[in-house]
N, C-alpha and C positions, 0 to 999 in steps of 0.2 A: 504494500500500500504506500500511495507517497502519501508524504507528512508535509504541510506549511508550518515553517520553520517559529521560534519566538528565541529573542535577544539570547537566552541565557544559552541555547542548544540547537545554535544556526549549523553546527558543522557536519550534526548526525544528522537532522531532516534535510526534506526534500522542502525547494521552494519557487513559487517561479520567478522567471529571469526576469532584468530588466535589460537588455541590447535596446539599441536606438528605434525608433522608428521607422518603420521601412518606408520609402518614397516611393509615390508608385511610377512605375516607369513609364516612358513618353512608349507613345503606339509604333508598332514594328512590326517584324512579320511575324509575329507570337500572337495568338487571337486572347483576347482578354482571360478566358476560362485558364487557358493555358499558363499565362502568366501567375493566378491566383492560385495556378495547385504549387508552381514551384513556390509562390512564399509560404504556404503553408505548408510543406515538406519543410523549408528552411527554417520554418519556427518551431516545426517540432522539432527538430535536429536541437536548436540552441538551445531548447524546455529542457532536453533528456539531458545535454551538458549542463546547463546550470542547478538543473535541481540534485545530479550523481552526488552522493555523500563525499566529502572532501577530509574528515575527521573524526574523531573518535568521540565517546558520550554515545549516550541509550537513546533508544527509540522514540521517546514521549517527544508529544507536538508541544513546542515552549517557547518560540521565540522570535524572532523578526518577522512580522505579517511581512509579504511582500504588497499587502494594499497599501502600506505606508513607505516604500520606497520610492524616492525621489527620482524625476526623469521617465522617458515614455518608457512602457515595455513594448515587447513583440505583438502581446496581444494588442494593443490599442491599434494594430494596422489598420484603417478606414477603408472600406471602398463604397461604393456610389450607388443610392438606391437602384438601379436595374441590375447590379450585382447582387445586392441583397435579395432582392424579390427575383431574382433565378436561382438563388441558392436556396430560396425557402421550395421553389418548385422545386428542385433535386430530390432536396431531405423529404418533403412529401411526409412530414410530421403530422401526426392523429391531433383533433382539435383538445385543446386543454379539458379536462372535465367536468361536467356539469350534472351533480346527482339530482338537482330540485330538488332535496331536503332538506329540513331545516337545520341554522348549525345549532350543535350543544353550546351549553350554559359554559362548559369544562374545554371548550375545544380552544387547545394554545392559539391554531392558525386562524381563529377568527379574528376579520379585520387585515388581513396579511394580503396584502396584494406586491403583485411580481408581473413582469411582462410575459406574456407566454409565446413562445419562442416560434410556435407555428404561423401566427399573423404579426408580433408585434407588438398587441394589444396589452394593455390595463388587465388582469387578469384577481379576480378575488377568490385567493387560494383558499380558504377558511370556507367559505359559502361553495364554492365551486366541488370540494372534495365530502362534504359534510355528509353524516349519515352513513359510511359505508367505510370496511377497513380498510389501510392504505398501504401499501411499501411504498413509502420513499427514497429512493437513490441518490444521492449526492456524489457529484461526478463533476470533470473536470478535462478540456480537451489537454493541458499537459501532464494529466493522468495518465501512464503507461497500463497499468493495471486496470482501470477502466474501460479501455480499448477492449478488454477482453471480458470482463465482466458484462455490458451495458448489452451485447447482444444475446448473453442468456437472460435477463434483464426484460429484455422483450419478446423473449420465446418462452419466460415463462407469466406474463404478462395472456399471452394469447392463451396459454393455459385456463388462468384464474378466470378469463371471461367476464361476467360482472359482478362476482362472489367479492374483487379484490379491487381496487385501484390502485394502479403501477405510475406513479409520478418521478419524472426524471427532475431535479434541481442542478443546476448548474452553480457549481461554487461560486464566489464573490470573484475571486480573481481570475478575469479571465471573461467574466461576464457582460461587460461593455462593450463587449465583441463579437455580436448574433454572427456576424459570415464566417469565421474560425468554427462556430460552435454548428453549425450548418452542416458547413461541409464536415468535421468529423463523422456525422449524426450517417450525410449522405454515402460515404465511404466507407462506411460501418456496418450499412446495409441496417439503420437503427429507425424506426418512426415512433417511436414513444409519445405521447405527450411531455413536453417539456417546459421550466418557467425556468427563469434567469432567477439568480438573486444577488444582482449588483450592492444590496447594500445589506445584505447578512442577516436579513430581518426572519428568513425562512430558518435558516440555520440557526438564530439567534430563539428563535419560538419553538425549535426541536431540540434544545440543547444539541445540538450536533457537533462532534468532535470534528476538530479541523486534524481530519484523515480522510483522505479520500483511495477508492470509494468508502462512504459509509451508508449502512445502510437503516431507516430509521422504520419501525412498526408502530403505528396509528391505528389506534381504535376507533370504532363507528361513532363515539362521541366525542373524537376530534383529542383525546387525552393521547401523549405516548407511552406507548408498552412494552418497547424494549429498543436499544440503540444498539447498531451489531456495527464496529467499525470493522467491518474483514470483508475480503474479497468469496463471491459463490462461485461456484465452479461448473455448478449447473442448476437447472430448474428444478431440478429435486430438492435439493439442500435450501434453497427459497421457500418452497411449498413445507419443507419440512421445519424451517423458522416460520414461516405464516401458522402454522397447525399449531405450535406448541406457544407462541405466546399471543397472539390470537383466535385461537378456536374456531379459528377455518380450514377447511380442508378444500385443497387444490389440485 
């Protein structure tokens, strides 16, 4: 699992980079798409080096947010709304969820709104998810181990049907950057429903450890029931944490 780093225990976690800004290059004989895969081959190249452990000290997440380092990163590369709304066609993302039921008294996410990454929109994760149990995903495109996770993730999503809601979160870092998070999604072969959470308010309402993947279980009344920061290997070992601290069977 990679870890976002804090002050005391920067050298054992994992964090993401901050390299320059990419500039986008003047037109040539590379058609735009073409262009956009090599900076995002290029940024993940520079993720997997800057986050590779450099030092010694334990595992625990403790130390320098990379939200608070100074200067662009990789992620904030920008490109130009018909970039973005063809990458949203690619990824071909499931619309965020909407149970119509009402939220619990007890439900952390009430009130919690996040963009949801399929249109863009304002999305009210609390009312949107209410009523019904959730796996939450917390993931991250300079995530290695997510690459591999988020696709069983979604197969076993297709599983659960509407027993379960399978909600992808996009960690804070990394999150002001819907066309990064696009294309992983689309190259992943992943359509989850997804929301951003630019400003940690999701993560901040699931007590979520800054590890990712982690994975968070949500009861029907919106309370959480168990925080699992590890990686599943398949859709079984999902179903088989759904069963046992929620009392659905998948």
């Amino acid at each position: 699992m990679n870890q976002t780093p804090t002050d005391a225990d920067s050298g054992a976690a994992e964090s993401e980079p901050g390299p320059p800004e990419p500039s986008r290059p003047p037109g040539g004989r590379f058609p735009a798409s073409a262009r956009w895969t090599l900076v995002f081959i290029v940024v993940m190249i520079a993720l997997v080096v800057a986050i590779w452990p450099r030092g010694g000290g334990d595992d625990t997440a403790g130390g320098s947010d990379p939200a608070t380092a100074t200067g662009p990163k990789a992620t904030d590369a920008q490109v130009d709304e018909g970039q973005l709304a063809q990458a949203r066609r690619d990824a071909a993302l499931e619309p965020c969820p909407q149970t119509g039921l009402p939220v619990g008294p007890a439900s952390v996410l009430a009130g919690v709104t996040a963009p949801c990454l399929a249109d863009g929109k304002p999305y009210d994760v609390g009312a949107g998810t209410a009523g019904k149990p959730m796996v939450v995903n917390m993931w991250a495109v300079w995530c290695l181990p997510c690459r591999r996770e988020l696709p069983e993730m979604a197969d076993y999503a297709q599983r659960a049907g509407d027993k379960v809601t399978v909600l992808a979160v996009h960690a804070q870092e990394g999150a002001q950057n819907p066309y990064l998070a696009l294309r992983f999604l689309a190259e992943n072969n992943v359509h989850l429903p997804v929301v951003l959470d630019p400003d940690a308010r999701i993560a901040g309402a699931l007590k979520a450890p800054r590890v990712f993947p982690s994975t968070i279980l949500v009861r029907a009344d919106g309370t959480v029931a168990k925080v699992l920061p590890q990686v599943f290997d398949d859709p079984d070992q999902i179903a088989a944490a759904v069963h046992q601290y929620l009392g659905v069977t998948t």
